[in-house]
C-alpha positions in Angstrom: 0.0 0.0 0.0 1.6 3.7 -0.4 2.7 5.1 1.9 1.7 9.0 3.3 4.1 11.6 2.1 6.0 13.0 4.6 4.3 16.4 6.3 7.8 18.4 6.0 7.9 17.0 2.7 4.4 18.9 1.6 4.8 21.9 3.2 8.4 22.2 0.8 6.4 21.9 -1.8 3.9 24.5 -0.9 6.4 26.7 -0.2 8.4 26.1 -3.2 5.6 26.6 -6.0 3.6 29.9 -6.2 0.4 29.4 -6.3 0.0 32.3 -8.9 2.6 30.5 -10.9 0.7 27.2 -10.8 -2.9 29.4 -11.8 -1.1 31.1 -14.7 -0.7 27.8 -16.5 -4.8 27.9 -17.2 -6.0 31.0 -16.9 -4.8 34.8 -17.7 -4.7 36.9 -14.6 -4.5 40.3 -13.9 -4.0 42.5 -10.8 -7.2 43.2 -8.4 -5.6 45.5 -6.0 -4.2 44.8 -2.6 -1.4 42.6 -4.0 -4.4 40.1 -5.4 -4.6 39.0 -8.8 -7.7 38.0 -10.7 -9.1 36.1 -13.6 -12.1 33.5 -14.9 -13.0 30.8 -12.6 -11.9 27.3 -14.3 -14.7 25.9 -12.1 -18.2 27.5 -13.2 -19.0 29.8 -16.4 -18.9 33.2 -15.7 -18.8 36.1 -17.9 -16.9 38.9 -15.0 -13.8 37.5 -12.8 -14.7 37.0 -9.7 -11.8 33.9 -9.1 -9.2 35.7 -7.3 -5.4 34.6 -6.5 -3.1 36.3 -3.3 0.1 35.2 -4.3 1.1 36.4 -0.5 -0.8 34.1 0.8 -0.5 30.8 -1.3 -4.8 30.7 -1.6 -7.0 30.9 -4.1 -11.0 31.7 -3.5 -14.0 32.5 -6.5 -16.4 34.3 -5.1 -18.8 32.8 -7.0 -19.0 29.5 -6.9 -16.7 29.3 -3.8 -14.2 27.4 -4.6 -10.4 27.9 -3.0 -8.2 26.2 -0.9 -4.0 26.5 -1.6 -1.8 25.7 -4.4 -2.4 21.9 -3.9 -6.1 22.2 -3.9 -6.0 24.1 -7.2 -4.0 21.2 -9.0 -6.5 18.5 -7.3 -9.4 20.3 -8.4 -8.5 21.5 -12.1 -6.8 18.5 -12.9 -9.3 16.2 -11.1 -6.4 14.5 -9.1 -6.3 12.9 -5.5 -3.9 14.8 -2.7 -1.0 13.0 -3.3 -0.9 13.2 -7.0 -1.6 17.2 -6.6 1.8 16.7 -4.3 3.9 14.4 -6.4 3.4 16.9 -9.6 4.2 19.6 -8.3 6.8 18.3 -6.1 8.3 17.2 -9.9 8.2 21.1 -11.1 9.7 21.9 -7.9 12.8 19.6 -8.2 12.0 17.9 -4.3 12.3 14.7 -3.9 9.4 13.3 -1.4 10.1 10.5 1.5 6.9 8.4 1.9 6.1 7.3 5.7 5.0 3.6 5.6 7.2 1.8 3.6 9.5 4.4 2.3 9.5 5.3 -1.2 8.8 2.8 -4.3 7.8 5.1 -7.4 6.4 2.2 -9.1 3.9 1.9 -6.5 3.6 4.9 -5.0 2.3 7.3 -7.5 -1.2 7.9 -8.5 -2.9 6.3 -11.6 -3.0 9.8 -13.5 0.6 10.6 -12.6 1.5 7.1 -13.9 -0.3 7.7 -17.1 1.2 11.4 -17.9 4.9 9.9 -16.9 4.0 7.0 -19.8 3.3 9.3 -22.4 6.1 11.6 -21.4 8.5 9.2 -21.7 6.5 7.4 -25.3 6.9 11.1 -26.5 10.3 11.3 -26.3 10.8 8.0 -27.8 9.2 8.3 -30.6 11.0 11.5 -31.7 14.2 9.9 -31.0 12.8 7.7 -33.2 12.3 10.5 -36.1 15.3 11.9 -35.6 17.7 8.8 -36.4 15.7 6.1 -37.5 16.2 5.1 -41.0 12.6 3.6 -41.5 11.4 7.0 -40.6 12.6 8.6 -43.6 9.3 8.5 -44.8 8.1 11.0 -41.9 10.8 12.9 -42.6 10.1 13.7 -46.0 6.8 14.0 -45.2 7.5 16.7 -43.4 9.9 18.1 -45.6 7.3 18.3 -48.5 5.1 20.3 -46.1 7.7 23.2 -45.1 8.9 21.2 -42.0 12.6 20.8 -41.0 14.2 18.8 -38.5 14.1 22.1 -36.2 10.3 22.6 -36.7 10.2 18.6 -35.9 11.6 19.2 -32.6 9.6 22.6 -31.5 6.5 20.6 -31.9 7.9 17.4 -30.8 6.9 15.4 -33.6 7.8 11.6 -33.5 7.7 8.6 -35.2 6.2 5.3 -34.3 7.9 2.1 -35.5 5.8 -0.5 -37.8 6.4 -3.4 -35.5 3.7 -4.5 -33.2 5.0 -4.1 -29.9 8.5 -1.7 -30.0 6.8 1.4 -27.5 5.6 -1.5 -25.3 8.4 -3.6 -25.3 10.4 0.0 -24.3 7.8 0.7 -21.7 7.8 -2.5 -19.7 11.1 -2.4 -19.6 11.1 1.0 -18.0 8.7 -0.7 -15.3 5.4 0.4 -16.6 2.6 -2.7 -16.1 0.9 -3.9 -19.0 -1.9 -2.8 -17.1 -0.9 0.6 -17.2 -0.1 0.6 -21.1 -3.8 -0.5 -21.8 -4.9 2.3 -19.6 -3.2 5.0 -21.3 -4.2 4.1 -24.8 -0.5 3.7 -25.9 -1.5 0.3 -26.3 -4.1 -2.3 -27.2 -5.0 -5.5 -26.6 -3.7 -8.3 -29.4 -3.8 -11.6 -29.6 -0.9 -12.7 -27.5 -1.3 -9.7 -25.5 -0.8 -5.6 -25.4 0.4 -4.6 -28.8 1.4 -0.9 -29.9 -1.7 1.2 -30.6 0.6 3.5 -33.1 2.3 1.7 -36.1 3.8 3.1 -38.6 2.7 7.1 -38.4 4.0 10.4 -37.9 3.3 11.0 -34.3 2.0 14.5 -32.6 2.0 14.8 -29.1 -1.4 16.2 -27.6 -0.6 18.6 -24.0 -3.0 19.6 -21.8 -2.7 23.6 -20.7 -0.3 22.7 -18.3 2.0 21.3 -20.8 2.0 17.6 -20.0 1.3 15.1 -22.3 -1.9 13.5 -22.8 -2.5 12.0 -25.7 -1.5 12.0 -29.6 -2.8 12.4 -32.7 -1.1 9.6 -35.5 -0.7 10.5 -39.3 -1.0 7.5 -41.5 2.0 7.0 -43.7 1.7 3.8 -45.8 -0.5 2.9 -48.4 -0.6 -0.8 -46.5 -2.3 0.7 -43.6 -5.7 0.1 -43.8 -6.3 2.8 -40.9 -8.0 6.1 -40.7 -6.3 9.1 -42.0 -5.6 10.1 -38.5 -5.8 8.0 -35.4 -6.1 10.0 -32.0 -5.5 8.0 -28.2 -8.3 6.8 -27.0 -10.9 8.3 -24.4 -8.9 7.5 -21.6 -8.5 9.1 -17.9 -6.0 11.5 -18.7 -7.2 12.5 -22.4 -11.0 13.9 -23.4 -10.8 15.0 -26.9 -13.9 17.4 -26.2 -11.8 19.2 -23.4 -8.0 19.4 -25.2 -7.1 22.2 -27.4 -3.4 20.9 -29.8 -1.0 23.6 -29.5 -2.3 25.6 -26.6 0.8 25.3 -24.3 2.6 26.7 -27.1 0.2 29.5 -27.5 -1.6 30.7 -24.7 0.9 32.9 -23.0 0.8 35.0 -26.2 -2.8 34.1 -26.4 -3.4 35.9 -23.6 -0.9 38.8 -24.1 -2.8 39.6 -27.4 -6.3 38.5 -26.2 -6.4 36.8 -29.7 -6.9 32.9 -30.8 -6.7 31.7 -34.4 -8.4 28.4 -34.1 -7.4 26.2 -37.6 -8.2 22.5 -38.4 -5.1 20.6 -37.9 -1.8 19.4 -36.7 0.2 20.7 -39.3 -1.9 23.7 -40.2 -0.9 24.8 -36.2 2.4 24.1 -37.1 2.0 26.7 -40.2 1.1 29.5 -38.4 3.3 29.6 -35.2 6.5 29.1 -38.0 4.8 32.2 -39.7 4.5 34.0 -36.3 0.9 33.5 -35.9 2.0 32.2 -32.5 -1.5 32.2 -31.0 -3.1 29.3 -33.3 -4.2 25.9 -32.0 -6.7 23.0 -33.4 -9.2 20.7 -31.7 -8.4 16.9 -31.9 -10.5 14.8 -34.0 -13.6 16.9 -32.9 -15.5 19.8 -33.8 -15.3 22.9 -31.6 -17.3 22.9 -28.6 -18.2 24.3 -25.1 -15.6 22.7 -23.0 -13.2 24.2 -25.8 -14.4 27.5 -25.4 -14.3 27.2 -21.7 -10.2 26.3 -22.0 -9.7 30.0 -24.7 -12.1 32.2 -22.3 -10.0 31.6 -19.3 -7.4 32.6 -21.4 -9.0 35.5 -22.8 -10.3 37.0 -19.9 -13.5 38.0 -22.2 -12.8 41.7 -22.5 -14.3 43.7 -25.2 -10.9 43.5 -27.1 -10.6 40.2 -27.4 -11.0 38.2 -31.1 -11.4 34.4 -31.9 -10.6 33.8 -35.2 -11.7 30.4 -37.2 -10.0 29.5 -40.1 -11.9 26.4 -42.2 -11.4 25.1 -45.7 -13.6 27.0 -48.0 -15.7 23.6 -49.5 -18.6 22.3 -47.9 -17.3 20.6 -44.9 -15.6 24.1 -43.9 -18.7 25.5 -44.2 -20.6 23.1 -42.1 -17.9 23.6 -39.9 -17.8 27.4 -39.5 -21.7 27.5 -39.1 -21.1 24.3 -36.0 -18.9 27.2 -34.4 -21.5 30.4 -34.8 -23.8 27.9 -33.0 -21.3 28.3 -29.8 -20.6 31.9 -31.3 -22.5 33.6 -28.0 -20.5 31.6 -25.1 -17.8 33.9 -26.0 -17.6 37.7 -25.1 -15.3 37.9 -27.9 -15.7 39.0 -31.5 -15.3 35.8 -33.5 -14.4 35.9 -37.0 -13.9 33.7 -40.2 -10.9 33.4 -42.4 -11.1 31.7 -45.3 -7.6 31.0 -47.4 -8.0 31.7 -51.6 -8.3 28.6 -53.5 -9.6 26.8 -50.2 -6.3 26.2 -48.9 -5.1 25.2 -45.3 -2.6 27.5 -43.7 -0.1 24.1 -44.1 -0.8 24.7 -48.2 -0.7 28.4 -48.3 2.5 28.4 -46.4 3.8 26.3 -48.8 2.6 28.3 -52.1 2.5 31.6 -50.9 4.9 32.0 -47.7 4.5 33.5 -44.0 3.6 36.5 -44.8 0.5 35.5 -46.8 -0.5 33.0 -43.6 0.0 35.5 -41.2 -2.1 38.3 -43.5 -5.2 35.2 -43.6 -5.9 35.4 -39.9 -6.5 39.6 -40.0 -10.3 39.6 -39.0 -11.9 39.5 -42.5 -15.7 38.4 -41.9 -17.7 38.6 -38.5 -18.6 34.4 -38.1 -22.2 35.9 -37.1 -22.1 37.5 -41.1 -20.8 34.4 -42.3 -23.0 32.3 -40.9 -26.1 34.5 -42.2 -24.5 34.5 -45.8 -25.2 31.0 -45.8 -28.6 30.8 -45.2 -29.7 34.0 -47.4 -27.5 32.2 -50.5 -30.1 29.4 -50.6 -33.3 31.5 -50.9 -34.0 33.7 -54.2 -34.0 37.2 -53.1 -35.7 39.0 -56.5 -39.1 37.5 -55.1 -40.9 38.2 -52.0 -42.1 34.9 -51.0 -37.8 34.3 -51.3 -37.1 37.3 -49.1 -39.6 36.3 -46.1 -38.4 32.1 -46.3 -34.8 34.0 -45.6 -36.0 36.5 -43.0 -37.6 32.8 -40.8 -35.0 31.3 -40.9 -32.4 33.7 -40.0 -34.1 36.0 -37.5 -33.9 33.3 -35.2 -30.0 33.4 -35.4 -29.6 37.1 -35.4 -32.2 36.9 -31.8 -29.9 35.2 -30.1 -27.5 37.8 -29.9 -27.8 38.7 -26.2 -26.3 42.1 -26.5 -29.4 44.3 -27.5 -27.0 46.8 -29.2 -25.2 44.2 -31.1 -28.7 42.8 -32.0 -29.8 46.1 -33.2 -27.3 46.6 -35.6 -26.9 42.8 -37.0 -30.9 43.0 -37.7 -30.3 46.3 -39.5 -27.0 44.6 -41.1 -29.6 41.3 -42.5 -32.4 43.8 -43.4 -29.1 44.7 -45.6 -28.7 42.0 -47.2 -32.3 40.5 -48.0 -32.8 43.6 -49.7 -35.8 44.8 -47.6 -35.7 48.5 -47.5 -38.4 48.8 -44.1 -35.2 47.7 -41.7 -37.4 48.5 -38.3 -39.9 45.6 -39.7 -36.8 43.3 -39.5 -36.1 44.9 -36.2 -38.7 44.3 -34.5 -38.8 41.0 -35.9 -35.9 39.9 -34.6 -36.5 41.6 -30.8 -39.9 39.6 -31.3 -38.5 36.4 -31.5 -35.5 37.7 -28.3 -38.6 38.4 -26.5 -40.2 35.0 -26.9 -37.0 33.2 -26.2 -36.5 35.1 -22.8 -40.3 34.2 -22.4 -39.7 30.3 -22.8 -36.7 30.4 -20.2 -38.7 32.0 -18.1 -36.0 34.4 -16.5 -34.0 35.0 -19.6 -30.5 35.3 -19.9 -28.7 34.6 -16.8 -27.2 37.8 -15.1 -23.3 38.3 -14.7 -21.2 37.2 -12.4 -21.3 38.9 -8.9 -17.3 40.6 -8.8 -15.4 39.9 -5.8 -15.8 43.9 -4.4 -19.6 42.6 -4.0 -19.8 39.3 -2.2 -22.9 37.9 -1.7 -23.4 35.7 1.8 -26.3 33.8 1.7 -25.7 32.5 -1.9 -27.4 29.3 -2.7 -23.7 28.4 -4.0 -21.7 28.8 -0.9 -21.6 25.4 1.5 -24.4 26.1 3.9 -23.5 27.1 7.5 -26.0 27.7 10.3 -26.7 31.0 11.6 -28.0 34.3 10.2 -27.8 35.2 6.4 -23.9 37.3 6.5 -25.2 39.8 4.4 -22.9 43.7 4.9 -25.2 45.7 5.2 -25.4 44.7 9.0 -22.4 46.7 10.5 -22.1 44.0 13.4 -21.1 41.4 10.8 -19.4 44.3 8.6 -16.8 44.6 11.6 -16.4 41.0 12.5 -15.3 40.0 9.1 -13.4 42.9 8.6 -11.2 42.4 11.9 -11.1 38.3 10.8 -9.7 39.6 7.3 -7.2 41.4 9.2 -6.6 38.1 11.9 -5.9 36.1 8.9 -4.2 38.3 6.3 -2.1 41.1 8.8 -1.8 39.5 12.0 0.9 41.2 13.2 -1.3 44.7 13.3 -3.7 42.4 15.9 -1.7 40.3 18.0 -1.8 39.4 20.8 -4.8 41.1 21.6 -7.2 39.3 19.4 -6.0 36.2 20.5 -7.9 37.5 24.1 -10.7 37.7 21.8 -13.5 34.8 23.0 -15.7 32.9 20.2 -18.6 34.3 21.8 -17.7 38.0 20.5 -18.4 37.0 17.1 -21.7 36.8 16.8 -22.2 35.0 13.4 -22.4 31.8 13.7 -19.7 30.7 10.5 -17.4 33.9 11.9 -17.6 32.3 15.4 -16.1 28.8 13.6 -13.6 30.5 12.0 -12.2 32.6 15.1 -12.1 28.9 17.1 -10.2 27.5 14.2 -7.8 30.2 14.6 -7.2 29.7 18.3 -7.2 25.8 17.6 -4.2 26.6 15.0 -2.0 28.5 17.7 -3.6 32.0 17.0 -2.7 34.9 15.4 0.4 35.5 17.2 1.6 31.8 15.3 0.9 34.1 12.0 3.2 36.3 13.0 6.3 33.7 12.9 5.3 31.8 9.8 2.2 33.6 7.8 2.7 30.8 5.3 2.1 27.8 7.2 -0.6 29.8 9.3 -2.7 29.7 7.3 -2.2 26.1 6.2 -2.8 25.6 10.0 -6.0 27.5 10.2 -8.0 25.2 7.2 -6.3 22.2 8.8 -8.4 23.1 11.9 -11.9 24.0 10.6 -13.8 21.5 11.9 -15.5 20.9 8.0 -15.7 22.1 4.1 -18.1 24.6 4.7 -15.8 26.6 7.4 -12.6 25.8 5.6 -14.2 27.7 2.4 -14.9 30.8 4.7 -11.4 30.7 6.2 -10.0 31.0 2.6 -12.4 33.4 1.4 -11.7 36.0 4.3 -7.8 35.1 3.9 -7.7 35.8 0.3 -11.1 39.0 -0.1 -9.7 42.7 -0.2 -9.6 44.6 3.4 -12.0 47.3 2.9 -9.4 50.2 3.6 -6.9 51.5 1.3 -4.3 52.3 3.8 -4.3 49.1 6.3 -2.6 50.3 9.3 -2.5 49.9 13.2 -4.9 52.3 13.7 -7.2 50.9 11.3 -6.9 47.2 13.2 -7.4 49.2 16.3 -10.9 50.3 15.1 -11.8 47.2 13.9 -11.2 45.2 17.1 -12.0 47.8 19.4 -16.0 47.9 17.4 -16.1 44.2 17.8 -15.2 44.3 21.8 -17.4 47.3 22.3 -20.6 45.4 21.0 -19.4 42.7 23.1 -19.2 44.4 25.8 -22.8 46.0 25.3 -24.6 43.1 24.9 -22.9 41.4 27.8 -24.4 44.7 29.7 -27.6 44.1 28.5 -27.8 41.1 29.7 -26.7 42.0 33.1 -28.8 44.5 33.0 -32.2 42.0 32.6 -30.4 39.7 35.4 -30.8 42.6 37.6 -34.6 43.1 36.7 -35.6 39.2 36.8 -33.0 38.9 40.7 -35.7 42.8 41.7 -35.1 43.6 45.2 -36.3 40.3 47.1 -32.9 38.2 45.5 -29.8 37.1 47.7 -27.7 40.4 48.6 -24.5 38.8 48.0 -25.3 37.8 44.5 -27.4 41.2 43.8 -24.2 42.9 44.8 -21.8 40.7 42.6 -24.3 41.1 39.3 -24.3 45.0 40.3 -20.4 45.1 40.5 -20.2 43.2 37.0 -22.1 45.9 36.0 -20.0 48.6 36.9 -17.1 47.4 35.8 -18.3 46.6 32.2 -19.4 50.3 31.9 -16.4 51.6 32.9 -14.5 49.3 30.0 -16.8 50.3 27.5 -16.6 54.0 28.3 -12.6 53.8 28.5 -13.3 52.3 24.8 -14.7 54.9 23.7 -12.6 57.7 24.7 -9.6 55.9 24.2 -10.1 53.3 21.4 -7.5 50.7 21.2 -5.5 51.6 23.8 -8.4 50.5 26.4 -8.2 47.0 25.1 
């Protein structure tokens, strides 16, 4: 059985990997103030960025779907892998080797199914472009390369390979390098023969598929030989590691620039990506074997951060099948916030084939916005229908309405109906208007609420959300100052505790008088208090989500840990205000309820006790009045 990795060992790796680092690999981010940085959640849709990342403190929290944890939760969650797989990946980035309790260390055994599989295709990668590079049966991939544009360099930036016609040379190699057969008929680098696993790749030019992390997931396989009664192009297998729906070729090449330029040229194929980044179109990338779909869109809009800048532009072969293509896209066309385009080569040519005829120049010149896809797409229906007649021009106007309604942004709308008014050739263009805000109208009807509203930003939080874990106690909602000030001074507790120790560590549970706040102030005290942040705010924090006593109060520890303070300047006097309004309220409801002890005890209750309850009295008045005159100095 594994054994656990060794705590010393995890907190290394915490330390050693920023968590902003980690984040960066799969989505843009951009500064929120206060040292935070901020970007599209890769765990709900959302159109605003309310996923936010404080390097400082090695958490991540969304505010709307809350999510966060630490740079180990992030790689669990996105990557869908279990604690010590999160740990043994990143440990690998970090160069830190882990020691395993139990038993020691045994990588065969030790490591997660997922890690197992990336590690196999890794290595099968590798292989197979040694394999390119000196084998003399794959002269033929060679110079199929060659007669596309592709030298040996371009071979390597792309990491192009070659797999053996054999049956079994990648799995022979494999086994020997201790992976179980097992293992290889998991990953898809294999398949089940007759005497056993056989290679799944024979005799192809071989393209290495990476997640957006950079690993190696899969691969797409070019046939070579006439003798091989395959497809065209073979692609792995659905397998644990690779969904073809959710993996975009080329996008750890591109996506740094993708988001610099808050552009994406999406083309059709390995070789046509290939094309455009040696042409400098350095943002280009290709589905798999697939057309382009939601979870694709979800992997470029993270990327993209959806501002009004950004452009998606598809290039597809101008026949039939290009077309049918282009119009699959428009049908995805209003998931994005971004423009999306069409490119179309001359002569229907692939960016592979006009590189070749025409050079880089006249790729890099193809993907320049030319045609907005929504146009495109409208084109295609009005081209069917005979225009010179009416009967011609209404048949057009049903059937494309409908598209041009679904256009959520009414000004955008507006001017695409006026635009298709354009071309049907119908001169009343407020008919076709308010024809197509008909048909919006209806459509919002049917849903009943209509389109979904945006995202609620991090500056505007909202407590009693239906998508927050549920926690007993009142809805947390700011406009109550009592709960204003109690988050506030747990922001500061958990972010600046050195402007609050030690005296909020004198601070009881019962002065916080919401219920989830209340859980988080004992998990502080259970993880040393605020005066432990003050030695080691790193692994304070790790402390303080060790101790919350479940998922729901471990979510509000990081959401407090990572949300803004709600002054500019954060300073000891403004911790002083926040923990002296939190005592004082204490302090008055504690007299009020000394104050109804005293009515209910009258004057026929023990003296001794009357005189203690009347004392208690005094004293607390006295506190809260030195309070108020002299703030945090009274505490």
């Amino acid at each position: 059985m594994a054994g656990r990795i060794n705590d010393e060992d995890v907190k290394a790796v915490r330390d050693a990997v920023p968590i902003d680092a980690v984040v960066s690999e799969y989505l843009q981010l951009r500064n929120a103030g206060g040292g935070n940085l901020k970007g599209l959640c890769p765990f709900h849709d959302e159109k605003s960025p309310s996923f936010q990342v404080s390097p400082s403190k090695g958490l991540f929290h969304c505010f709307g779907c809350q999510e966060g944890g630490d740079t180990i939760t992030f790689v669990m969650k996105v990557d869908h892998l279990s604690f010590s797989e999160a740990v043994e990946r990143l440990a690998a980035q970090a160069g830190i080797t882990l020691r395993y309790e139990e038993g020691g260390y045994n990588p065969a055994h030790q490591r997660g199914e997922r890690i197992r599989l990336v590690e196999a295709h890794k290595i099968a990668a590798d292989w197979y472009m040694e394999q390119l590079a000196s084998s003399p049966e794959a002269d033929t991939g060679r110079q199929f390369l060659a007669e596309r544009g592709f030298d040996q360099a371009a071979a390597a930036h792309f990491s192009v390979g070659y797999s053996p016609q054999g049956w079994d040379h990648l799995t022979r190699f494999l086994r020997g390098k201790g992976f179980t057969d097992k293992e290889l008929l998991l990953s898809g680098l294999s398949q089940e023969g007759r005497r056993g696993p056989i290679d799944r790749f024979r005799g192809r030019l071989m393209w290495p598929i990476r997640d957006i992390g950079g690993e190696v997931v899969g691969f797409g396989a070019r046939k070579l030989y006439e003798a091989d009664n395959g497809p065209k192009y073979l692609n792995t297998p659905e397998t644990a590691i690779y969904k073809k729906s959710q993996v975009l070729y080329g996008i750890d090449l591109a996506k740094k620039d993708i988001a610099k330029s808050s552009r994406a040229v999406v083309v059709e194929g390995y070789t046509d990506v290939m094309a455009c980044h040696l042409a400098g179109v350095t943002t280009a990338i290709a589905t798999c074997g697939t057309a382009f779909g939601g979870d694709h869109i979800k992997i470029l809009r993270r990327l993209l951060m959806d501002n009004g800048s950004a452009r998606v532009i598809f290039t597809f072969d101008g026949d039939a099948a290009g077309q049918k293509a282009a119009l699959r896209a428009f049908e995805d066309d209003q998931k994005f916030a971004a423009e999306t385009y069409i490119a179309i080569a001359p002569d229907g040519m692939d960016p592979c084939d006009l590189r070749l005829a025409k050079g880089d120049d006249a790729v890099a010149d193809l993907v320049e916005p030319r045609t907005p896809l929504f146009e495109f797409a409208l084109r295609q229906i009005v081209v069917r229908y005979d225009l010179d007649t009416p009967a011609g021009r209404a048949a057009a106007l049903d059937e494309a309405a409908p598209i041009v309604a679904r256009i959520k942004n009414s000004g955008a709308q507006h001017e695409v109906a006026v635009q298709l008014a354009g071309m049907l050739g119908i001169l009343d263009t407020q008919f076709v208007v308010k024809r197509v805000a008909q048909l919006a109208r209806w459509a919002r009807d049917r849903g009943g609420k209509g389109p979904a509203p945006q995202g609620r930003g991090p500056q505007q939080p909202s407590y009693d959300s239906a998508h927050r874990p549920a926690v007993s106690g009142p809805a947390l909602t700011l406009r109550n100052p009592v709960y204003a000030t109690e988050r506030e001074l747990l922001k500061l507790a958990l972010q600046r505790p050195e402007l609050v120790s030690p005296a909020f560590d004198a601070y009881g549970v019962d002065e916080f008088t919401a219920p989830p706040y209340a859980a988080v102030r004992q998990a502080i005290m259970d993880a040393g208090g605020a005066e432990y942040g003050v030695q080691d705010s790193q692994d304070y924090l790790v402390r303080v989500r060790e101790a919350a006593p479940d998922d729901a109060v471990r979510a509000m520890v990081t959401e407090l840990a990572v949300e803004a303070i709600m002054r500019r300047t954060v300073d000891e006097n403004y911790a002083g205000e926040q923990l002296v309004w939190v005592r004082r309220r204490a302090v008055d409801r504690r007299i009020q309820e000394v104050q109804g002890t005293l009515i209910r005890l009258g004057t026929g209750g023990d003296p001794a006790h009357l005189a203690a309850v009347q004392n208690e009295l005094w004293v607390l008045q006295q506190y809260g009045q030195a309070l108020r005159e002299h703030g945090a100095a009274a505490l």
